[in-house]
N, C-alpha and C positions, 0 to 999 in steps of 0.2 A: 504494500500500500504506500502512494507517495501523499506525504502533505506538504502545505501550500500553508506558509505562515506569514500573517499580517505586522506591518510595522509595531503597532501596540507593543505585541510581544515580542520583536528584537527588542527595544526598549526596557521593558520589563527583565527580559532574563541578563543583561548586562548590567542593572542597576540595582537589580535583587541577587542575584549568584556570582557573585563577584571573582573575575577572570582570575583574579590572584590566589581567591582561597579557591574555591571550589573546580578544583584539577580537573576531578574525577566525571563530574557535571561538563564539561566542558569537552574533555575526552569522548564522553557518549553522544555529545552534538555533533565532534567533528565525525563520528563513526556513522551516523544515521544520514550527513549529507554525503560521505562519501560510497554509500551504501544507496543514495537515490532514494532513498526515504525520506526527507526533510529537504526540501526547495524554497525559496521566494522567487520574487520578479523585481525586475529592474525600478519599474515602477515604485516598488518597496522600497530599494534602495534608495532613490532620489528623495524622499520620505524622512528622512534619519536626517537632521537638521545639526545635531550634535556631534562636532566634532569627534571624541571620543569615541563613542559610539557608533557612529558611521567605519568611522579606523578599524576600530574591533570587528564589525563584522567584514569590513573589505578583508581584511588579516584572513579571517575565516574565511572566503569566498577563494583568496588565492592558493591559500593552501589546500585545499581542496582544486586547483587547476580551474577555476572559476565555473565550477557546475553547479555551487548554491544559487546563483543569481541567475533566473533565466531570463531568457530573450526573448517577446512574443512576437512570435513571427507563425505560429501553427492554426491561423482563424479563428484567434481569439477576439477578432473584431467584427469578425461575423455572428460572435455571440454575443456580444454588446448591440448590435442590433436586434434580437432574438429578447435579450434582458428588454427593451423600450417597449417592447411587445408583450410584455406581460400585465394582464389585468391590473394589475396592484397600481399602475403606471397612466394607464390609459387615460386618466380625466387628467392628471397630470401635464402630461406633454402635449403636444398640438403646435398647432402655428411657427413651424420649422425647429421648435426647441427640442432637443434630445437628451436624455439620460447621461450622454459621456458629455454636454456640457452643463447640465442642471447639478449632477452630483457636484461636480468641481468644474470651475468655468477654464480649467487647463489642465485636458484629462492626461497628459504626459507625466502632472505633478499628483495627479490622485488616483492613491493605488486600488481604492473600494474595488470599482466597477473590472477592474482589468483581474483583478485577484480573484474575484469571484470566477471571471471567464478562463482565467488561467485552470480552477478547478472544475468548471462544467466539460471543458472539454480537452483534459486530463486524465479526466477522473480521478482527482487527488479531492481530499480531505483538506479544507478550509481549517484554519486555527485562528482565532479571534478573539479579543476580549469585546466586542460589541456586546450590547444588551441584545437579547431575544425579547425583549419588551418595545422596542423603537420600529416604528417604521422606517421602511426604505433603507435598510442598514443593510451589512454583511450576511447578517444571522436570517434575517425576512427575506431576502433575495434569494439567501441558497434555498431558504424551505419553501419558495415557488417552484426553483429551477431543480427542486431535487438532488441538490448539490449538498454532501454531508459536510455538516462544520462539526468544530470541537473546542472547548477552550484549552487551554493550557497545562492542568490537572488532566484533562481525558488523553490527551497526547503524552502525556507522563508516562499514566497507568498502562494505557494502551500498549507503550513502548519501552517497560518496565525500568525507567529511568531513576534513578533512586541516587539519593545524597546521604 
């Protein structure tokens, strides 16, 4: 199974599991991206505003031969048109406005809509700390488009990662 994790959680696991102490935690991320089970998107990357942070994970993306970070390039933008087409959306859009510019008005810097599409047509596992309570988020989009998410704990357990 590949997953597909959201900025949130690079954020998160860099500022809660700290590179320096948690070796072990660190070692098992780099083993599940170089194993093709843990991805993002470029898009994610552009995302990561924080110095540090952006460092750390480019660190990881190269050592790994840069196979963390991918490149949408497989009709992930055929399913961004396919996502404006959904019920949820329709009183929404209209009069030339679209989905990849209503979420973020410059969809190169907003990784929502492309991360979604990167796992509907994947078939990778979303990771997310959105709420399942919000509309029009990560979490409501995949459970139109049937795209499974997870938060952060279920990709743990899932991937018996332990500290």
């Amino acid at each position: 199974m590949v997953y597909v994790i959201d900025t949130n959680y690079l954020i998160i696991a860099h500022d809660h599991y700290f590179p320096e102490v948690f070796d072990s935690f660190w070692d098992k991320i780099d083993e599940l991206i170089e194993e093709g089970v843990l991805v993002s998107i470029n898009e994610v990357k552009e995302e990561l505003k924080a110095k540090r942070i952006r460092e750390h994970w480019l660190d990881i993306d190269s050592r790994a031969n840069g196979i963390f970070f991918k490149e949408l390039i497989n009709g992930e933008h055929e399913c961004i048109q396919l996502i404006e087409k959904l019920s949820i959306y329709k009183e929404e859009f209209g009069n030339g406005r679209t989905l990849e510019n209503e979420w973020g008005n410059y969809a190169s810097t907003v990784a929502d809509p492309w991360l979604i599409a990167y796992g509907w047509k994947h078939d990778a596992i979303v990771i997310t700390n959105e709420s399942v309570d919000k509309d029009h988020n990560i979490p409501h989009v995949c459970d139109e488009l049937g795209v499974k998410h997870v938060t952060l704990k279920e990709f743990f357990v899932e991937n018996n990662i332990r500290l």
